[in-house]
C-alpha positions as CSV (number, residue, x, y, z in Angstrom):
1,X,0.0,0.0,0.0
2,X,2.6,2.8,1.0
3,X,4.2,1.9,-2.7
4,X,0.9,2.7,-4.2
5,X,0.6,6.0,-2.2
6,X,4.3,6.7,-3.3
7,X,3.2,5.9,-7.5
8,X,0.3,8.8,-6.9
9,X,2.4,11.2,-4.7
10,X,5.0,10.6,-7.5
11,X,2.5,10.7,-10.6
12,X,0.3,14.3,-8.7
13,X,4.0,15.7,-8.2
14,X,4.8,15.6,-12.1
15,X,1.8,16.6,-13.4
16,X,1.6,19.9,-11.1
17,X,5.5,20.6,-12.1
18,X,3.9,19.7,-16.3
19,X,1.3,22.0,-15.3
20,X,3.6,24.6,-13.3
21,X,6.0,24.3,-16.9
22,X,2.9,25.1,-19.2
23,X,1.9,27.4,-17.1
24,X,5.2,29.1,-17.5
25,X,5.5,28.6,-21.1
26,X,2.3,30.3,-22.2
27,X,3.3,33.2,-19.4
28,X,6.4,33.5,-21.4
29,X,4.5,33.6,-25.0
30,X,2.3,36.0,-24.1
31,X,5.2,38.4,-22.9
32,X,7.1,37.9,-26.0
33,X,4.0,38.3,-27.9
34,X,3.2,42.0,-26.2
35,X,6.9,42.7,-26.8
36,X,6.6,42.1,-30.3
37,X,3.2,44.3,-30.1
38,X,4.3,47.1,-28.2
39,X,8.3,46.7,-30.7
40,X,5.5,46.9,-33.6
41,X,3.6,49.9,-32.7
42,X,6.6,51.9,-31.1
43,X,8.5,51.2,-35.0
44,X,5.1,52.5,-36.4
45,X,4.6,55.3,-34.1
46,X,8.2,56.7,-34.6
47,X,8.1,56.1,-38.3
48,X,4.8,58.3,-38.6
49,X,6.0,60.6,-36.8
50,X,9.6,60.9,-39.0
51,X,7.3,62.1,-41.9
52,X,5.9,65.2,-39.9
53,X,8.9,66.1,-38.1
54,X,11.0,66.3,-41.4
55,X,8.4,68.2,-43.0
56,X,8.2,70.4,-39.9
57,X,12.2,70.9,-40.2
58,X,12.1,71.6,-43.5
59,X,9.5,74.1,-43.7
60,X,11.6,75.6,-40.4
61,X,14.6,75.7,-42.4
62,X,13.1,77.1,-45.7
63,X,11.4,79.9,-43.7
64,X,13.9,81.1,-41.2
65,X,17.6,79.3,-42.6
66,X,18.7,79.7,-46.4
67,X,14.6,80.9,-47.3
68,X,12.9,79.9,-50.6
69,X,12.4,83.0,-51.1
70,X,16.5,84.2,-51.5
71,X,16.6,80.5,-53.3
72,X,13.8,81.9,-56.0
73,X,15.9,85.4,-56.3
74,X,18.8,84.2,-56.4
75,X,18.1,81.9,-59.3
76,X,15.7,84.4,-61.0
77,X,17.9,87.6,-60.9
78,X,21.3,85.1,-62.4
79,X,19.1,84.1,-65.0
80,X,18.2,87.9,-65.8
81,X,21.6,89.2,-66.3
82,X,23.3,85.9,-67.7
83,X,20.7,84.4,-70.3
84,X,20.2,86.7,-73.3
85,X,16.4,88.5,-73.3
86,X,14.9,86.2,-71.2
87,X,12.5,86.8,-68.3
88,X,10.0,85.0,-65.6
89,X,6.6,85.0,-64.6
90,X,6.2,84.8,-60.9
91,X,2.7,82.9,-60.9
92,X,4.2,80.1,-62.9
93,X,6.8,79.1,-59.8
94,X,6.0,76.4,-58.8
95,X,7.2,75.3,-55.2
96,X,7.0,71.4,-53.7
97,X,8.6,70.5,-50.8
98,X,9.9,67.0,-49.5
99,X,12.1,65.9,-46.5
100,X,14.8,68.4,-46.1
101,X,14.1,69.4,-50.0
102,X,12.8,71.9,-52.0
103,X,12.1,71.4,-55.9
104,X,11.5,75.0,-57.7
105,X,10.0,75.0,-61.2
106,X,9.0,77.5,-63.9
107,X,9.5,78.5,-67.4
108,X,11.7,80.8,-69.2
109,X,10.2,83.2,-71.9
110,X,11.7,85.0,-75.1
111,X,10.7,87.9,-76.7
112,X,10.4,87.6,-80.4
113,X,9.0,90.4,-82.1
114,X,5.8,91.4,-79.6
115,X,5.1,88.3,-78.2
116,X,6.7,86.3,-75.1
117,X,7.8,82.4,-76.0
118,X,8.5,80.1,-73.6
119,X,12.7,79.4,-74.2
120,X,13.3,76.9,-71.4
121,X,11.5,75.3,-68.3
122,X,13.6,74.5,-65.4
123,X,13.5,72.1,-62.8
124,X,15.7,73.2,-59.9
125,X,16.1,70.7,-56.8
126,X,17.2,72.6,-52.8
127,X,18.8,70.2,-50.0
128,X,19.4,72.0,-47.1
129,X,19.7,75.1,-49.3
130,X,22.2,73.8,-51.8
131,X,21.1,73.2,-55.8
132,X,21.4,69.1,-55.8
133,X,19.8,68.9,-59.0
134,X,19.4,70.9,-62.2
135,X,16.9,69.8,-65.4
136,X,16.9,72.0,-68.3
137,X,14.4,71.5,-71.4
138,X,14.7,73.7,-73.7
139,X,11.9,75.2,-76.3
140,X,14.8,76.9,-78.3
141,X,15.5,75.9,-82.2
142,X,18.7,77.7,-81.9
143,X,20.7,77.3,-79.5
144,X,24.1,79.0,-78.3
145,X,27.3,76.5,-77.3
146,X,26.7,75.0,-74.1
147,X,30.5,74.4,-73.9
148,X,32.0,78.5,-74.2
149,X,35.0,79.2,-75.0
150,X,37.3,82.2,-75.6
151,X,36.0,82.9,-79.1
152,X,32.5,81.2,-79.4
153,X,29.9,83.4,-77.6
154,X,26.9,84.7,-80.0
155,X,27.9,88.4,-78.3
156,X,31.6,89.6,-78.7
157,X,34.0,92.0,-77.6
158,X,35.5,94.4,-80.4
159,X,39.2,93.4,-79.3
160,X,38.3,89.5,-79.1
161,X,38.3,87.4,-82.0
162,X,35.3,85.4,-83.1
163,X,33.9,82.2,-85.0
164,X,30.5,84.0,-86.5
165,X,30.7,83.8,-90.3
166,X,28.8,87.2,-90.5
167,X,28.0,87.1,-94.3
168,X,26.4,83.8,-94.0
169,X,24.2,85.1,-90.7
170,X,23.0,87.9,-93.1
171,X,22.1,85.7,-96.0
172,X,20.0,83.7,-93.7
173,X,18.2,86.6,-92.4
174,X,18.1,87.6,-95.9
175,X,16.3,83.9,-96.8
176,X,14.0,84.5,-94.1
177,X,10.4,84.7,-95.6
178,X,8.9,88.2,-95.5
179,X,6.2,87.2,-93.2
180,X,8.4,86.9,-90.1
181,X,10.4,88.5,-86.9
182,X,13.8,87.6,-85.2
183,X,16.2,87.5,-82.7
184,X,19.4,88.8,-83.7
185,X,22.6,89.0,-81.5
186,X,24.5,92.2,-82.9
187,X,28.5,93.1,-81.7
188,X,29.8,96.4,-81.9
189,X,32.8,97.3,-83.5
190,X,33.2,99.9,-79.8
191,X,31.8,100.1,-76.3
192,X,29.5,102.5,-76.5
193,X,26.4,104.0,-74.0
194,X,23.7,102.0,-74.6
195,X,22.0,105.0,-74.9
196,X,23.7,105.4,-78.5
197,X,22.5,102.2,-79.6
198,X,19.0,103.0,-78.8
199,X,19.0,106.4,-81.1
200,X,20.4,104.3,-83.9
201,X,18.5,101.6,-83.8
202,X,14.9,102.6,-83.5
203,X,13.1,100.3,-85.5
204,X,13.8,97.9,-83.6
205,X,13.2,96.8,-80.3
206,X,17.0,96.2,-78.4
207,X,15.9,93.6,-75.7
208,X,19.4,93.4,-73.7
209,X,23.0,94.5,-73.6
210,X,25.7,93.0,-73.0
211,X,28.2,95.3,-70.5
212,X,31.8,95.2,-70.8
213,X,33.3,94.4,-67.4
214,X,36.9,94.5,-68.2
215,X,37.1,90.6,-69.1
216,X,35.5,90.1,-72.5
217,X,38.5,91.6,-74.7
218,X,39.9,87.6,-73.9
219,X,36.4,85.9,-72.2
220,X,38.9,85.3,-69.6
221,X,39.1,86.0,-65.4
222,X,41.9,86.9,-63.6
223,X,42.7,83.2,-62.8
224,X,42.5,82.0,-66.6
225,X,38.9,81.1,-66.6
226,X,36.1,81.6,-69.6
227,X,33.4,83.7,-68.9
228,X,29.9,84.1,-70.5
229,X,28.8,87.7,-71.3
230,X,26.2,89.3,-68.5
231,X,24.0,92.5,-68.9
232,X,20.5,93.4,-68.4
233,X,17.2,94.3,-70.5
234,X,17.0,97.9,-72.2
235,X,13.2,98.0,-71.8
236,X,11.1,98.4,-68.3
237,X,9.5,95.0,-67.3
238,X,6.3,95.2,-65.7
239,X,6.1,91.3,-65.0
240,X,5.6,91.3,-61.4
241,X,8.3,89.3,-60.3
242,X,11.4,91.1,-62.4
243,X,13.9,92.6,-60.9
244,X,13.5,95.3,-63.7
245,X,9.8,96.3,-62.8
246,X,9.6,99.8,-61.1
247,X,13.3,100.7,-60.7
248,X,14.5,104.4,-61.7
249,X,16.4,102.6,-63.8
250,X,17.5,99.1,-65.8
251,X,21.4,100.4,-65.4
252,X,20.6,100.6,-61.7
253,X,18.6,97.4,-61.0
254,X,21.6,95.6,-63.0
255,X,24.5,96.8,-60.2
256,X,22.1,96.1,-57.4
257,X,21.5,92.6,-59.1
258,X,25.2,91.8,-59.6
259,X,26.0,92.7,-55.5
260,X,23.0,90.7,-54.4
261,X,24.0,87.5,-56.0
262,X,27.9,88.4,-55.9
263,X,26.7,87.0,-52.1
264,X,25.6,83.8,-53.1
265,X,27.9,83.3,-56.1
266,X,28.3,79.7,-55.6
267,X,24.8,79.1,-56.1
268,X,24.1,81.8,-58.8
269,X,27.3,80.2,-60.9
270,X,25.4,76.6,-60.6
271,X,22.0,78.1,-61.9
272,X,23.6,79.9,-64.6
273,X,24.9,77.9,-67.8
274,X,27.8,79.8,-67.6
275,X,30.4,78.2,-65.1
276,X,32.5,81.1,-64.0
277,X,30.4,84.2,-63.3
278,X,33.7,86.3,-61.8
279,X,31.5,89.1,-60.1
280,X,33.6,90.3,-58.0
281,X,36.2,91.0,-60.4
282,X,33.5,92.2,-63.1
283,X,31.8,94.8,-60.8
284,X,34.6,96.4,-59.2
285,X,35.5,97.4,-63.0
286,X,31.7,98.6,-64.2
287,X,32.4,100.4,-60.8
288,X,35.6,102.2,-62.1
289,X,34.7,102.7,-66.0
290,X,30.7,103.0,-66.0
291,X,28.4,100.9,-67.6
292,X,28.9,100.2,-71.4
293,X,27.6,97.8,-73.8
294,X,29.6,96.1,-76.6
295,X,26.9,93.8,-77.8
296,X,23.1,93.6,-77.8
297,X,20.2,91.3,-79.1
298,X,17.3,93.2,-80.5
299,X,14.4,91.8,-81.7
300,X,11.8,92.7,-84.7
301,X,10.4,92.4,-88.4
302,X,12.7,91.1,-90.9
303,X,12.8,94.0,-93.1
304,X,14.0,96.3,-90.0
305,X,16.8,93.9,-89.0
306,X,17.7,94.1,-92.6
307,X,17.4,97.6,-92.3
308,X,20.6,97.5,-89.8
309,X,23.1,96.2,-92.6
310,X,24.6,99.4,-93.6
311,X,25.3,100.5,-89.5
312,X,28.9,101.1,-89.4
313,X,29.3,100.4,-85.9
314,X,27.6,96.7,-86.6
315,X,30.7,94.1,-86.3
316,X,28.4,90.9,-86.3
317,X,25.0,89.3,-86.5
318,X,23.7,86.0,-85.5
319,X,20.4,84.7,-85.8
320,X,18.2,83.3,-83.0
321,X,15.0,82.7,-82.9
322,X,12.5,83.0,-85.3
323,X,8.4,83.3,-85.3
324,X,5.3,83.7,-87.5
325,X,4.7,87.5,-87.6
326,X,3.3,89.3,-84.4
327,X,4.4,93.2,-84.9
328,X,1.5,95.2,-84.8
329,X,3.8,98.7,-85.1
């Protein structure tokens, strides 16, 4: 008998410890299963709130860091003064924002004869305030060398050599039918006041000037480096957003322009298509000597740009663009 009351003690001993050791084991897999709830939820939790934070920073830094807005006129105002009668509309910005990003987009316009064109439509892309990405299409059926060089821009010095085969420029003007208007990049055989150009030119419209800045006898800086001609537009711009609109006048809103973005040259240079801007070189010599033009595009009928042949003080031509007639004068 005790041996039989030893087999139950035995058999009621191991089956509380069984029951003790499943007890245990579903203890433990319900803790590692709220672990693996609460590891899920706190992952989820931080990860939704990444997305707002970031956008928080951004918006933070955009505002109150480098601002969108000096971003917009920075790349505006470089495109003004080194892109050849061109010009922006404000209300075609457009502005998105991503984690620590801004993208900026808008289109470039081109007067030909009376009417604006669209030229180009940029995409620009902001990290942290510097340009990480640049997108370019371009509307444009002529285009000048994206590559310059000494000798190669459409607009040039009277001391710098150049490779425009003038005679052939005029006989395509010449070809033109009678029923259209042009672009036409003209250089001078002197630096003159643009003021001289106008009075000898008036039937056309001149649409920007090129300004001698003591490095376009060579298209070279002080260290060696080509340059791209700069300038500004002759006429008053009453486009909201130009830099040109409601300024005594374009000579003045030019200088201001070149010590604004003189200040963010780094940026301005990436914008521009030209690679070496050299302000600060270039406007302590407009400083010094004035502001004078050595080359300007003007824009109009082909009869009147014909009309121009016979100017003495006309070096070169070169074609650009060319539309369906618009001139209503």
């Amino acid at each position: 008998m005790d041996e039989y009351e030893k087999l139950l003690a035995n058999s009621k001993r191991d089956w509380e410890n069984a029951t003790d050791t499943n007890k245990l084991q579903k203890s433990m897999r319900r803790s590692i299963s709220s672990s693996r709830w609460k590891l899920i939820l706190a992952t989820l939790t931080t990860g939704l709130l990444i997305v707002p934070i970031s956008y928080l920073l951004t918006f933070i830094y955009y505002a109150f860091g480098t601002s969108s807005t000096t971003l917009m006129d920075v790349a505006s105002n470089t495109l003004y003064v080194t892109e050849p009668n061109t010009s922006l509309e404000e209300m075609e910005f457009d502005m998105e924002f991503t984690p620590f990003s801004m993208k900026l987009g808008f289109d470039q316009y081109k007067r030909i004869g009376e009417e604006d064109y669209i030229a180009n439509t940029y995409t620009l892309q902001f990290t942290l305030g510097s340009l990480s990405k640049k997108e370019v299409d371009t509307s444009l059926e002529r285009v000048g060398a994206k590559h310059p060089t000494e000798t190669n821009p459409w607009l040039t010095h009277p001391d710098n050599r150049n490779e425009i085969d003038n005679s052939r420029e005029w006989k395509v003007l010449e070809g033109l039918p009678d029923e259209t208007v042009a672009e036409a990049y003209i250089s001078l055989n002197d630096v003159v006041d643009v003021e001289e150009i106008e009075k000898l030119m008036p039937n056309v419209d001149i649409v920007w000037a090129a300004i001698d800045t003591g490095v376009e006898d060579k298209n070279l800086s002080k260290d060696g480096d080509v340059v791209s001609p700069i300038g500004y537009p002759i006429q008053l711009d009453q486009t909201y957003w130009s830099p040109f609109r409601d300024v005594a006048s374009n000579e003045e809103a030019f200088i201001d322009i070149l010590q604004f973005i003189v200040k963010h040259e780094e940026l301005a240079t990436e914008v521009s298509s030209a690679k070496n801007l050299a302000l600060s070189e270039r406007i302590e010599y407009i400083e010094k000597n004035g502001v004078k033009t050595y080359a300007v595009v003007v824009t109009g009928p082909k009869q009147d740009l014909l009309g121009l042949k016979d100017l003495s003080v006309i070096r070169t031509l070169k074609i650009g663009e060319v539309k369906l007639w618009n001139w209503s004068h």
